[in-house]
DRENVO-660617 format. One record per residue: x, y, z of N, C-alpha, C, CB in turn; residue in one letter. Coordinates in nm, 4 decimals, always signed. Glycine has a CB too. Example, Ala and Ser with C-alpha at 12.3 -4.5 7.8 and 13.67 -1.06 7.14 Angstrom:
2
       npx       npy       npz      capx      capy      capz       cpx       cpy       cpz      cbpx      cbpy      cbpz  rest
   +1.3190   -0.5690   +0.7800   +1.2300   -0.4500   +0.7800   +1.3200   -0.3300   +0.7800   +1.1308   -0.4473   +0.9046     a
   +1.2850   -0.2250   +0.7080   +1.3670   -0.1060   +0.7140   +1.2900   +0.0030   +0.7870   +1.4084   -0.0598   +0.5725     s
***
This chain:
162
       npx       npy       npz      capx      capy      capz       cpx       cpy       cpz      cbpx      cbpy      cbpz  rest
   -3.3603   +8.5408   -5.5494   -3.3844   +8.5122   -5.4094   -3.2697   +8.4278   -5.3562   -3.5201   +8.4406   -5.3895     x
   -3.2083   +8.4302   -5.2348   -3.1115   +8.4172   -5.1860   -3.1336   +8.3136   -5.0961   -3.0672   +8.5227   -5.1469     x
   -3.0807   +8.2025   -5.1058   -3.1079   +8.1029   -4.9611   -3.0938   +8.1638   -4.7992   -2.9856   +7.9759   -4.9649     x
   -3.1191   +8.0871   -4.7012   -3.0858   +8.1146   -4.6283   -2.9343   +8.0688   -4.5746   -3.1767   +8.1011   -4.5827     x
   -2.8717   +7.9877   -4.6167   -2.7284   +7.9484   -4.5982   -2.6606   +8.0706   -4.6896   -2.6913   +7.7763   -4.6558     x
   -2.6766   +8.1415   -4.7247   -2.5280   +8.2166   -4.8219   -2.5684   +8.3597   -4.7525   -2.5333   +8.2191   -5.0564     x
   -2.5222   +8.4471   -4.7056   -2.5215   +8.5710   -4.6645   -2.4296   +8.6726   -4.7753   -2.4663   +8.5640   -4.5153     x
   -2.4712   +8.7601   -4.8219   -2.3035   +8.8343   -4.8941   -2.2593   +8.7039   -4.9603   -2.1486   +8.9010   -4.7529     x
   -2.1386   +8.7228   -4.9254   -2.0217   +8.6392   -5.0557   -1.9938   +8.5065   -4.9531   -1.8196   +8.7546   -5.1083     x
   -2.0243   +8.5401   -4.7679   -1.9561   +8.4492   -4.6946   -2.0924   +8.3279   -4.6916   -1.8939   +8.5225   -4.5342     x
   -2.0673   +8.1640   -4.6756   -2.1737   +8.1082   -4.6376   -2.2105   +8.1145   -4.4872   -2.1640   +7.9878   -4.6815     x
   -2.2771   +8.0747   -4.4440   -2.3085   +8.0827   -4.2569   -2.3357   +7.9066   -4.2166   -2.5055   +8.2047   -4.2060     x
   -2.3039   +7.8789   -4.1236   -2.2951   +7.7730   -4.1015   -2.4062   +7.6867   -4.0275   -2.1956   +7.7777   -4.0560     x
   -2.4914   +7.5907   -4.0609   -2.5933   +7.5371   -4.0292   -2.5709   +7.5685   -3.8228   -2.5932   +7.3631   -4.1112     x
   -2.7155   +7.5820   -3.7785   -2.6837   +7.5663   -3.6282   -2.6630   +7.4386   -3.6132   -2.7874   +7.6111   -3.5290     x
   -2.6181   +7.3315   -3.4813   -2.5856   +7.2030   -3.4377   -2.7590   +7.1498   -3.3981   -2.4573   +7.2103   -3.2943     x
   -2.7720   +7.0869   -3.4136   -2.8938   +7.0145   -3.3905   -2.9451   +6.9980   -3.1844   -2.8506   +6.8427   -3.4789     x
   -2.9957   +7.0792   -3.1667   -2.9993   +7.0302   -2.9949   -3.1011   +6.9047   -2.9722   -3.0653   +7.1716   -2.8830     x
   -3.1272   +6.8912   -2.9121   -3.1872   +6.7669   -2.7967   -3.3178   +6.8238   -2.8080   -3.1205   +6.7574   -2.6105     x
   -3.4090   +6.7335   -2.8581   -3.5203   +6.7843   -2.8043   -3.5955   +6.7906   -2.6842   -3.5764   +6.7553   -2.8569     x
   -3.6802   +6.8648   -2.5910   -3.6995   +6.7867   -2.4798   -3.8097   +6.6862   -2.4329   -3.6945   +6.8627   -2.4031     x
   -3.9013   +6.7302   -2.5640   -3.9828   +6.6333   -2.5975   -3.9329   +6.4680   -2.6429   -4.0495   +6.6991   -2.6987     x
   -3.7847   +6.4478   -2.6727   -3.7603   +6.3088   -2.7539   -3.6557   +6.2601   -2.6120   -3.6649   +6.3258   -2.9547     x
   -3.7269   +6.1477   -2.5894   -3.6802   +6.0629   -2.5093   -3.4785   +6.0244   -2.5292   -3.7905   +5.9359   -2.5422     x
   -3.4462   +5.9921   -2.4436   -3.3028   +5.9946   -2.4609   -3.2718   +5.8358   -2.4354   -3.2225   +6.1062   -2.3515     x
   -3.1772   +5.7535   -2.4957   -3.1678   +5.6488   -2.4658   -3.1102   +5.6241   -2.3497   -3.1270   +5.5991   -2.5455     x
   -3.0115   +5.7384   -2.2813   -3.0106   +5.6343   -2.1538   -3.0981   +5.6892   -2.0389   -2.8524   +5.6112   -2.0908     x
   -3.1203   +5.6601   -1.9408   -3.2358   +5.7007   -1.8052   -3.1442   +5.7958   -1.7476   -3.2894   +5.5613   -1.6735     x
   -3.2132   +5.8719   -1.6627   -3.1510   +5.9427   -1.5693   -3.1402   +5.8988   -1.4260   -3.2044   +6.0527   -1.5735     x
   -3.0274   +5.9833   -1.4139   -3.0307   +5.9141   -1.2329   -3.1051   +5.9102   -1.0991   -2.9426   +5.9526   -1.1726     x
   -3.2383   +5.9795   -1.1724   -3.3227   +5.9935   -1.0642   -3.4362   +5.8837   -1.1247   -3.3737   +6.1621   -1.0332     x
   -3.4289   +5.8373   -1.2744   -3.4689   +5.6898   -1.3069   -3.4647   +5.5877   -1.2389   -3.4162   +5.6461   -1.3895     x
   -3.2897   +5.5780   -1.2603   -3.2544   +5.4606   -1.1797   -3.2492   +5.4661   -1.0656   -3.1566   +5.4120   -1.2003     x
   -3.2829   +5.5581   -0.9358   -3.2454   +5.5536   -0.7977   -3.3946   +5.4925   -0.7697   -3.1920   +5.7104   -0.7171     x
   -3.5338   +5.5338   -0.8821   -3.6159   +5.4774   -0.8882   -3.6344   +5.3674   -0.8927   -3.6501   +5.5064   -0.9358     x
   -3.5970   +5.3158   -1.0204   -3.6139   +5.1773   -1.0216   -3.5496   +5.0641   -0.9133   -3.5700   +5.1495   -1.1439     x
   -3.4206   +5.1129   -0.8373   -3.3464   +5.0203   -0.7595   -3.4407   +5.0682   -0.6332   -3.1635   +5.0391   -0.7534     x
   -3.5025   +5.1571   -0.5844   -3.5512   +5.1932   -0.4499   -3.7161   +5.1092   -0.4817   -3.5489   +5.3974   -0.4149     x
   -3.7701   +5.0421   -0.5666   -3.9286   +4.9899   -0.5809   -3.9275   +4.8443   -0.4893   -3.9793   +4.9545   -0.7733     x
   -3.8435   +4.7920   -0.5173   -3.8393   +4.6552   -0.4607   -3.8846   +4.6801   -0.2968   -3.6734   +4.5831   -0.4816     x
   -3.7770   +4.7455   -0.2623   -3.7153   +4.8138   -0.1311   -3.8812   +4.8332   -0.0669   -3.6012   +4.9920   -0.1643     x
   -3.9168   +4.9833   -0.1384   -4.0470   +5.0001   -0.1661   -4.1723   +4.9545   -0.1230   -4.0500   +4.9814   -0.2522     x
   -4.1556   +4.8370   -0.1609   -4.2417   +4.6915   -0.2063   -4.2855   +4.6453   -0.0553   -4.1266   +4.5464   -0.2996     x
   -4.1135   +4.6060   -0.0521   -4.1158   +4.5273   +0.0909   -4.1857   +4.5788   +0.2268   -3.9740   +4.5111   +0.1314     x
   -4.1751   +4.7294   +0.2093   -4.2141   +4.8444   +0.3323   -4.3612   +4.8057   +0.2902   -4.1563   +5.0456   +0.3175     x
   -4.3976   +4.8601   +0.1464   -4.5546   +4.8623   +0.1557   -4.6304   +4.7340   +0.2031   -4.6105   +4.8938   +0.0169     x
   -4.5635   +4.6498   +0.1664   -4.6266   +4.4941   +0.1697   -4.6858   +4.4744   +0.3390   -4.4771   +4.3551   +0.1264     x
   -4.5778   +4.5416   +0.4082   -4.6155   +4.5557   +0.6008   -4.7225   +4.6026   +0.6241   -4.5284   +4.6534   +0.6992     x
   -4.7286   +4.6819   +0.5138   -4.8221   +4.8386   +0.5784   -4.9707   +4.7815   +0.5275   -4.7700   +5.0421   +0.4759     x
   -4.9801   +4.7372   +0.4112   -5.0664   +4.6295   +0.3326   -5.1831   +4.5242   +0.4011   -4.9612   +4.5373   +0.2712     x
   -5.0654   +4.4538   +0.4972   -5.1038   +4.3183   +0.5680   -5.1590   +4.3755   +0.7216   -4.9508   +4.1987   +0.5817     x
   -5.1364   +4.5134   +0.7637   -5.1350   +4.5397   +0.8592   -5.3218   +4.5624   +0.9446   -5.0336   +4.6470   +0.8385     x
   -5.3967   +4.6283   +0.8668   -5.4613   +4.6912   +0.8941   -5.5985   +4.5427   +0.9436   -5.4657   +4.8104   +0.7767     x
   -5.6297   +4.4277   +0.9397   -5.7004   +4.2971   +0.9813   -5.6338   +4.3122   +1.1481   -5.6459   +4.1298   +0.8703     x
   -5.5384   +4.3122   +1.1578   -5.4573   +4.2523   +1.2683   -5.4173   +4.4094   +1.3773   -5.2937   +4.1591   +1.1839     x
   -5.4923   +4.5370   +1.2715   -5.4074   +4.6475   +1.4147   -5.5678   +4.7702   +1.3704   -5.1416   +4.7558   +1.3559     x
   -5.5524   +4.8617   +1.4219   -5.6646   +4.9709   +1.3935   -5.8122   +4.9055   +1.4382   -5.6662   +5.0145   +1.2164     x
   -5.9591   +5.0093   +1.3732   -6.0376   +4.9607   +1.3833   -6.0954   +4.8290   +1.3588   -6.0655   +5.0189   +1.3583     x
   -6.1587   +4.7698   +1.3892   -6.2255   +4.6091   +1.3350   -6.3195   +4.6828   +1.2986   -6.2700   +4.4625   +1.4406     x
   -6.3736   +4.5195   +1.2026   -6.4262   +4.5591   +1.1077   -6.5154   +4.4032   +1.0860   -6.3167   +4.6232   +0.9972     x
   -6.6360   +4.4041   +1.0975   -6.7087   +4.2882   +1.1314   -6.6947   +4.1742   +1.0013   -6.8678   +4.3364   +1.1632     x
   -6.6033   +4.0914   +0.9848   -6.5650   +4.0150   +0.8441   -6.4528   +3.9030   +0.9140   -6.4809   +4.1397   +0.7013     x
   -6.4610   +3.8119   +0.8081   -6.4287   +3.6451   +0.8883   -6.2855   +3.6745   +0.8206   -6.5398   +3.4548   +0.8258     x
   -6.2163   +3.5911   +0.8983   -6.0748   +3.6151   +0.9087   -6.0512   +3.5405   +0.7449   -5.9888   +3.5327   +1.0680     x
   -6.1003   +3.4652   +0.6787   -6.0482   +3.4220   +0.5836   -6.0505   +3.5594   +0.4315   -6.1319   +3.2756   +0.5706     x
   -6.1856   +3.6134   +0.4841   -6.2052   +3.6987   +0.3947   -6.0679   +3.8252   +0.3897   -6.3539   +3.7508   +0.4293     x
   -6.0227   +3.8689   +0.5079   -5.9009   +3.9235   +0.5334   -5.7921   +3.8722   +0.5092   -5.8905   +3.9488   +0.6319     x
   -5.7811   +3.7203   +0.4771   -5.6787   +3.7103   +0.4133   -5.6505   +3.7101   +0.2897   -5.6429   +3.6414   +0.4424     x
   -5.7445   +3.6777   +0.1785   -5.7628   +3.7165   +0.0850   -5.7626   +3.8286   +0.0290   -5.8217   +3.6841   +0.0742     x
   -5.7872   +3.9156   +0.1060   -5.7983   +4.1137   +0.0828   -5.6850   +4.1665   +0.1056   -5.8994   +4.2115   +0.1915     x
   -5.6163   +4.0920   +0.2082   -5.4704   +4.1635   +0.2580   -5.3424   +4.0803   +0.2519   -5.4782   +4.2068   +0.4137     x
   -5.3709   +3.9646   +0.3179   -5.2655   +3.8431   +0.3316   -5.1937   +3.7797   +0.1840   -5.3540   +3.7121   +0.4073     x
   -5.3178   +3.7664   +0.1586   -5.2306   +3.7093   -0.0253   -5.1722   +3.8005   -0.0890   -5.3317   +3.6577   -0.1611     x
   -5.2603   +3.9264   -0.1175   -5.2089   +4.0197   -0.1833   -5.0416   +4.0910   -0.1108   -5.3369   +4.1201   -0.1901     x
   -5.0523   +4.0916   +0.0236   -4.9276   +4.1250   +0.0286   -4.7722   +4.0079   +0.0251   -4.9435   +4.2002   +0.1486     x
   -4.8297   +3.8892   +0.0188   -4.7710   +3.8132   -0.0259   -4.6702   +3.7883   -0.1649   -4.8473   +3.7621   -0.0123     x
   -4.7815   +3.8747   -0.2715   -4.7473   +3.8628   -0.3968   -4.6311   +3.9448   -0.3987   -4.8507   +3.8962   -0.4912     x
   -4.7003   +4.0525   -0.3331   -4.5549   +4.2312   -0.3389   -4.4750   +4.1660   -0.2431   -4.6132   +4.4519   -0.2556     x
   -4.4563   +4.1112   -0.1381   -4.2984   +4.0122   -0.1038   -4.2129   +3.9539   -0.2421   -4.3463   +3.8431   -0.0050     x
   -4.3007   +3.8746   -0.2750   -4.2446   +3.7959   -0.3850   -4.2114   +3.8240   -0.4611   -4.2837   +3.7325   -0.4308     x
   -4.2617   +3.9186   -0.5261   -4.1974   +4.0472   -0.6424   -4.0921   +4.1092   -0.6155   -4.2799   +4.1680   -0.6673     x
   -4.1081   +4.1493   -0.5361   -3.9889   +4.2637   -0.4759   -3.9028   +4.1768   -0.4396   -4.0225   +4.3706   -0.3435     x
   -3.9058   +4.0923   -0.3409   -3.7818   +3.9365   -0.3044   -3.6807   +3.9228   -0.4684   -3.9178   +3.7155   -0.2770     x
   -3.7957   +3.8738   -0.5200   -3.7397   +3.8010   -0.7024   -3.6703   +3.9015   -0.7834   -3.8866   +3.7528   -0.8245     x
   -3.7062   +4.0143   -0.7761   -3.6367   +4.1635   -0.8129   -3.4956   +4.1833   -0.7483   -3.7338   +4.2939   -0.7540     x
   -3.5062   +4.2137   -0.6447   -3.3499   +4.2168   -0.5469   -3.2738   +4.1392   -0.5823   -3.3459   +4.1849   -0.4001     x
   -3.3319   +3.9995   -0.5691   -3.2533   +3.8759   -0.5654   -3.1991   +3.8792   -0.6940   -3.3307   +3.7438   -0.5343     x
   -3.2577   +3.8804   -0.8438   -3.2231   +3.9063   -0.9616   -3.1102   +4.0288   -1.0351   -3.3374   +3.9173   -0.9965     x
   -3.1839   +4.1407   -0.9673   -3.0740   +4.2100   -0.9958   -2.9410   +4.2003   -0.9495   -3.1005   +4.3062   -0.9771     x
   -2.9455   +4.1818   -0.8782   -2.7754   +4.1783   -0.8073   -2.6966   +4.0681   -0.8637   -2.7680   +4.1475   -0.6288     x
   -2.7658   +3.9478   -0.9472   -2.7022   +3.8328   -0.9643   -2.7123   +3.8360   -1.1543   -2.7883   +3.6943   -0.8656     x
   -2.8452   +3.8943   -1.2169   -2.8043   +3.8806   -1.3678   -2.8936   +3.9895   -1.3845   -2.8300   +3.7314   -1.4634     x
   -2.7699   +4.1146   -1.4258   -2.8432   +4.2330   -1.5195   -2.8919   +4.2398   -1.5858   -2.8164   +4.2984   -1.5675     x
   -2.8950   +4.1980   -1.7200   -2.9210   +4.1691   -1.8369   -3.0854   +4.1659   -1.8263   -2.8430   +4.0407   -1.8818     x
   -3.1340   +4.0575   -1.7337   -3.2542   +3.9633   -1.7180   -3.3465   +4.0961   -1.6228   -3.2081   +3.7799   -1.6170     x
   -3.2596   +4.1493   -1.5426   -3.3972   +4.2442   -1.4796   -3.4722   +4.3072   -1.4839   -3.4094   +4.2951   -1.4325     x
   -3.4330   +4.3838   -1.5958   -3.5491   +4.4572   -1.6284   -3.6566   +4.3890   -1.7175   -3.5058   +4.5757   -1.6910     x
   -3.6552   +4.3034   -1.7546   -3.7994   +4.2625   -1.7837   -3.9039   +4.1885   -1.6878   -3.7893   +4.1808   -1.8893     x
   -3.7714   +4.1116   -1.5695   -3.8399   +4.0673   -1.4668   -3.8637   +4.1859   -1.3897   -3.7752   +3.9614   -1.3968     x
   -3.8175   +4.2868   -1.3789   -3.9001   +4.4048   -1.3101   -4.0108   +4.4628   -1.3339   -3.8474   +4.4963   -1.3064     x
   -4.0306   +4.4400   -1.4558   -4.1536   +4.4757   -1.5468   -4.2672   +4.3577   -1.5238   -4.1042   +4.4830   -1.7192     x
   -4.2283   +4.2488   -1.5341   -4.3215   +4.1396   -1.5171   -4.3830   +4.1573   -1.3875   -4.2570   +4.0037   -1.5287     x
   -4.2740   +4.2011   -1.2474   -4.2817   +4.2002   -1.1353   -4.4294   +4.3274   -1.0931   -4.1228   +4.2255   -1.0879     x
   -4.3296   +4.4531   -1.1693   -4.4589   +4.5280   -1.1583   -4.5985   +4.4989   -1.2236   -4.4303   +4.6444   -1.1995     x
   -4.6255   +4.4297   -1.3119   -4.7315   +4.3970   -1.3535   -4.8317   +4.3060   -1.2168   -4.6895   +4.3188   -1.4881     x
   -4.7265   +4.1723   -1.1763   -4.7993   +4.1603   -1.0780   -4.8536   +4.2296   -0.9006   -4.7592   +4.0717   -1.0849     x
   -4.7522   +4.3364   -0.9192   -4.7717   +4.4333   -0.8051   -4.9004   +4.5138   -0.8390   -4.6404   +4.5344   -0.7855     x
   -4.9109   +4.5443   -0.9904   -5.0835   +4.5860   -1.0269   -5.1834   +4.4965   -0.9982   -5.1156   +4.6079   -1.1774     x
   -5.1136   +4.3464   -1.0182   -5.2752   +4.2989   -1.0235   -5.2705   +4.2935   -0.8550   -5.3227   +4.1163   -1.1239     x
   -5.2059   +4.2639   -0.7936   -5.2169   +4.2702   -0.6481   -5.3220   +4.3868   -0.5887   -5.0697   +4.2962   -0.5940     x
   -5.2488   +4.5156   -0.6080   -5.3346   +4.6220   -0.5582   -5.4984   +4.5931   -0.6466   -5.2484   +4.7898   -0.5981     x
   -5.4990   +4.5730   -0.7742   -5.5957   +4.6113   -0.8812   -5.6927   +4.5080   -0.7634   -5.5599   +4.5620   -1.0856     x
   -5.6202   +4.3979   -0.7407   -5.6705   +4.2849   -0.6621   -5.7554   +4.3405   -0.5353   -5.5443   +4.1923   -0.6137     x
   -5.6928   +4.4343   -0.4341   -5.7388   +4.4882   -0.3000   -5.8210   +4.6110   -0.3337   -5.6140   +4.5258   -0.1985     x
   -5.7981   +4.6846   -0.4374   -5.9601   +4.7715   -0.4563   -6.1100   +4.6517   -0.4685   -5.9518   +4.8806   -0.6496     x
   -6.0352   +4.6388   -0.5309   -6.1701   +4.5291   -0.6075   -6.2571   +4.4604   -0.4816   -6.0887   +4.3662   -0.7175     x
   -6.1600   +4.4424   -0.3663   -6.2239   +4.4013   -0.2672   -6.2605   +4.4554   -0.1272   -6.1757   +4.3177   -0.2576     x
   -6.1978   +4.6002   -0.1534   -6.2721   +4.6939   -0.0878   -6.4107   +4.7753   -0.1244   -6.1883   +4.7719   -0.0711     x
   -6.3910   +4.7849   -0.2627   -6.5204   +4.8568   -0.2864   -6.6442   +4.8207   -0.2214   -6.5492   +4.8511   -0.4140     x
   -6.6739   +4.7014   -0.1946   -6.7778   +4.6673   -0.1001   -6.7969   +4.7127   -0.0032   -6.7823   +4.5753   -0.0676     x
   -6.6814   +4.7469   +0.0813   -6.6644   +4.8443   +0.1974   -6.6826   +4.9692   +0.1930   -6.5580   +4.8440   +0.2430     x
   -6.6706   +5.0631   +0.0984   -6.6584   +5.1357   +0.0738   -6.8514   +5.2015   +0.0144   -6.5316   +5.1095   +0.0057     x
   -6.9046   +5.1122   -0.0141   -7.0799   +5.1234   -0.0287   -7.0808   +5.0937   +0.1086   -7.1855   +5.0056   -0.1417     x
   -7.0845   +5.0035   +0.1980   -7.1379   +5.0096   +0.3365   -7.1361   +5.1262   +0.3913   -7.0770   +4.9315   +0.4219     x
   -6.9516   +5.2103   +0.3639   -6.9528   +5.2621   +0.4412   -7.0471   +5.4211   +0.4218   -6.8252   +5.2481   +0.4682     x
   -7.0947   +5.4129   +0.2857   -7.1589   +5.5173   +0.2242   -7.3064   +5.5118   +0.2968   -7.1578   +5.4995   +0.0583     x
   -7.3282   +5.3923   +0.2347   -7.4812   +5.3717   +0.3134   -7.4789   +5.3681   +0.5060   -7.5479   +5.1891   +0.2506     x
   -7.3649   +5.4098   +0.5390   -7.3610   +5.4318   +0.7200   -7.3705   +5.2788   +0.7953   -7.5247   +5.5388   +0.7844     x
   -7.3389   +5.1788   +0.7288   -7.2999   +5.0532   +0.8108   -7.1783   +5.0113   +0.8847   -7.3094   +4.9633   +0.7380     x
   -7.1063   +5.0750   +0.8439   -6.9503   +5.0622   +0.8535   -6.9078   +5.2378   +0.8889   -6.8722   +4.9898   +0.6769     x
   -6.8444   +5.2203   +0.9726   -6.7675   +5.3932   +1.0191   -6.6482   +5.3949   +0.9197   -6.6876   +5.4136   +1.2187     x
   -6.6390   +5.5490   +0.8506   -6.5307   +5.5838   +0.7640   -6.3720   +5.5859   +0.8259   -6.5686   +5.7216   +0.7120     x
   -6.3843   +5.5757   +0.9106   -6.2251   +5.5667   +0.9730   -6.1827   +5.4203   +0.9351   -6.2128   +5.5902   +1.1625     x
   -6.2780   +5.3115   +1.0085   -6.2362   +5.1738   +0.9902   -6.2374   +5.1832   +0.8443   -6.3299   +5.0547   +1.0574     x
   -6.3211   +5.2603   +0.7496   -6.3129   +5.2488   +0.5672   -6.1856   +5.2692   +0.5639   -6.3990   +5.3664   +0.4558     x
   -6.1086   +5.4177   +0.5314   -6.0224   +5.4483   +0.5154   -5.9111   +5.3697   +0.5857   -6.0388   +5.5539   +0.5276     x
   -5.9093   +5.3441   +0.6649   -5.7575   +5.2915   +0.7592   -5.7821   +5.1432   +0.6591   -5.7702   +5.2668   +1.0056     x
   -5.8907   +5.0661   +0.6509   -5.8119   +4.9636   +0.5134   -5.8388   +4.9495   +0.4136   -5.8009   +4.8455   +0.5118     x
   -5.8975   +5.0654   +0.3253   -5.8979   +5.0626   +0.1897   -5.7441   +5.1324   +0.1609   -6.0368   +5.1449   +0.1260     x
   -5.6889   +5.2347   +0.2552   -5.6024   +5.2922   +0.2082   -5.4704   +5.2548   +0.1277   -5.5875   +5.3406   +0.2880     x
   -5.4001   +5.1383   +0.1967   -5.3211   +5.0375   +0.1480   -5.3243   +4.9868   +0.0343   -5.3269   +4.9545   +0.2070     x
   -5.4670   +4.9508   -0.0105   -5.4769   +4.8930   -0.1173   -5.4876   +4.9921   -0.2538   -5.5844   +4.8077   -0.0950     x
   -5.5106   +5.1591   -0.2291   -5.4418   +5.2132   -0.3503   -5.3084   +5.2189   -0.3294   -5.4854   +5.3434   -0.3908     x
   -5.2132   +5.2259   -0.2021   -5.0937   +5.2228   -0.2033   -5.0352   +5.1534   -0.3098   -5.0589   +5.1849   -0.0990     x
   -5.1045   +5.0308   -0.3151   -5.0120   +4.9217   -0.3566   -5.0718   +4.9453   -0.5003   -5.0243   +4.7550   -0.2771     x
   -5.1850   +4.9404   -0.5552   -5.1937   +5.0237   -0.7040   -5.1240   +5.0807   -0.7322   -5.2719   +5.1020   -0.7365     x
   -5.0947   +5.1794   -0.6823   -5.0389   +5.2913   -0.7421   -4.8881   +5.2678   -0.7147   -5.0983   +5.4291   -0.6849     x
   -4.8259   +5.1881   -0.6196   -4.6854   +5.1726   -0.6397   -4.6822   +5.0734   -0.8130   -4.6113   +5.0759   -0.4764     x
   -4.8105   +4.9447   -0.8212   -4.7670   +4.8881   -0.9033   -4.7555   +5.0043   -1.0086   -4.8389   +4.7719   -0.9262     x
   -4.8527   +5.0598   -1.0633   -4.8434   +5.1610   -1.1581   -4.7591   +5.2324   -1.2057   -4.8951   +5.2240   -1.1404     x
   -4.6338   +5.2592   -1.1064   -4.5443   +5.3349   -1.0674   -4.4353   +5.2358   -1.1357   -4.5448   +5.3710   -0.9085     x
   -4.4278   +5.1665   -1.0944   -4.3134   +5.0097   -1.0840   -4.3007   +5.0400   -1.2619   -4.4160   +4.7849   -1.0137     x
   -4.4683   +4.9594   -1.3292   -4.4754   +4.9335   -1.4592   -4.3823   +5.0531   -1.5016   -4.6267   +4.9263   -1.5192     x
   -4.4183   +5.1764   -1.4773   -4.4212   +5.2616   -1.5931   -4.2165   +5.3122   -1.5743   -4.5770   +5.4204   -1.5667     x
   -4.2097   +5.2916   -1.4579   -4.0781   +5.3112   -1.4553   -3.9958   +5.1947   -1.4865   -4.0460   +5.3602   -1.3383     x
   -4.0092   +5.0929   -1.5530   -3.9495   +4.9749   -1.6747   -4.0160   +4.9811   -1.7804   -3.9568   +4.8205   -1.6431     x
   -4.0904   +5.0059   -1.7534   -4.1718   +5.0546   -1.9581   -4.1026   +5.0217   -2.0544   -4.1889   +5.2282   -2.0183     x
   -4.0145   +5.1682   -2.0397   -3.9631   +5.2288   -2.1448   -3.7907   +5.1546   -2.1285   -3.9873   +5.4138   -2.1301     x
   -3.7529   +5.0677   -2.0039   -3.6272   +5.0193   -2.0107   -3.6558   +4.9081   -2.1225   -3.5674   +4.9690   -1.8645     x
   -3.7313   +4.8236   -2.1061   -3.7599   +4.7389   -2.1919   -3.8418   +4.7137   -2.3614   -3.8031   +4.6917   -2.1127     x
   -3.8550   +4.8426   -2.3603   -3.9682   +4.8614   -2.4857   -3.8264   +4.9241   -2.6169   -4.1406   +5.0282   -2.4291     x
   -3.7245   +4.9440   -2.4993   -3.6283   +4.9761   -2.6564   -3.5094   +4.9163   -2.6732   -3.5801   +5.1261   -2.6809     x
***
């Protein structure tokens, strides 16, 4: 029985090993990084859009402190993240990506923060106390900002995990 390397008298030459596309590559791609530098940016837009909905759209029968807590702090945090991100990168590379990672973590708990305090709204508005427009126009924000944090994390993940 004959290997598969020897043909006849000539040998044949191993194929070159390709890329898998399943195995991660060490460096990111450029639609990675246009990611990761556009979140901050991101941040700052959502953080408006976040704080907005107490102060513009339907009302919504709830004491102004409770709105700040639901909207005001939380978009506070995604300023501050995104601020500390910008500000960092541009001044020490090295250090950002883990503070981007840290950053997105707190951009999760932020949003994780504004579900948590809509869901209440969100039974009123089931049980017909509350109209679904005023629901939606300010629960909406607050998966925004979930799901950007989510987004944030997972796009430093993997900068920092190797």
């Amino acid at each position: 029985m004959r290997s598969a390397l020897f043909r006849g008298k000539e040998r044949c030459r191993p194929r070159p090993e390709l890329p898998s596309p399943g195995r991660p590559s060490s460096e990111p791609s450029t639609s990675a990084l246009a990611l990761r530098r556009a979140l901050p940016t991101i941040g700052l837009v959502m953080s408006a859009w976040a704080v907005l909905p107490p102060y513009s759209g339907p009302k919504l029968n709830t004491e102004t402190r409770v709105e700040v807590a639901d909207h005001v702090v939380p978009s506070i945090i995604l300023i501050a993240a995104s601020l500390i991100v910008l500000l960092l990168s541009r001044q020490k590379a090295e250090t950002a990506g883990s503070v981007s990672l840290a950053a997105g973590f707190l951009v999760v708990l932020a949003g994780l923060w504004m579900v948590a305090t809509h869901v209440p709204l969100v039974a009123q508005a089931n049980r017909g106390e509350v109209g679904w427009g005023a629901t939606v126009y300010h629960f909406t924000p607050s998966l925004a900002v979930l799901v950007l944090g989510l987004v944030w994390v997972g796009a430093h993940w993997s900068e920092t995990s190797s």
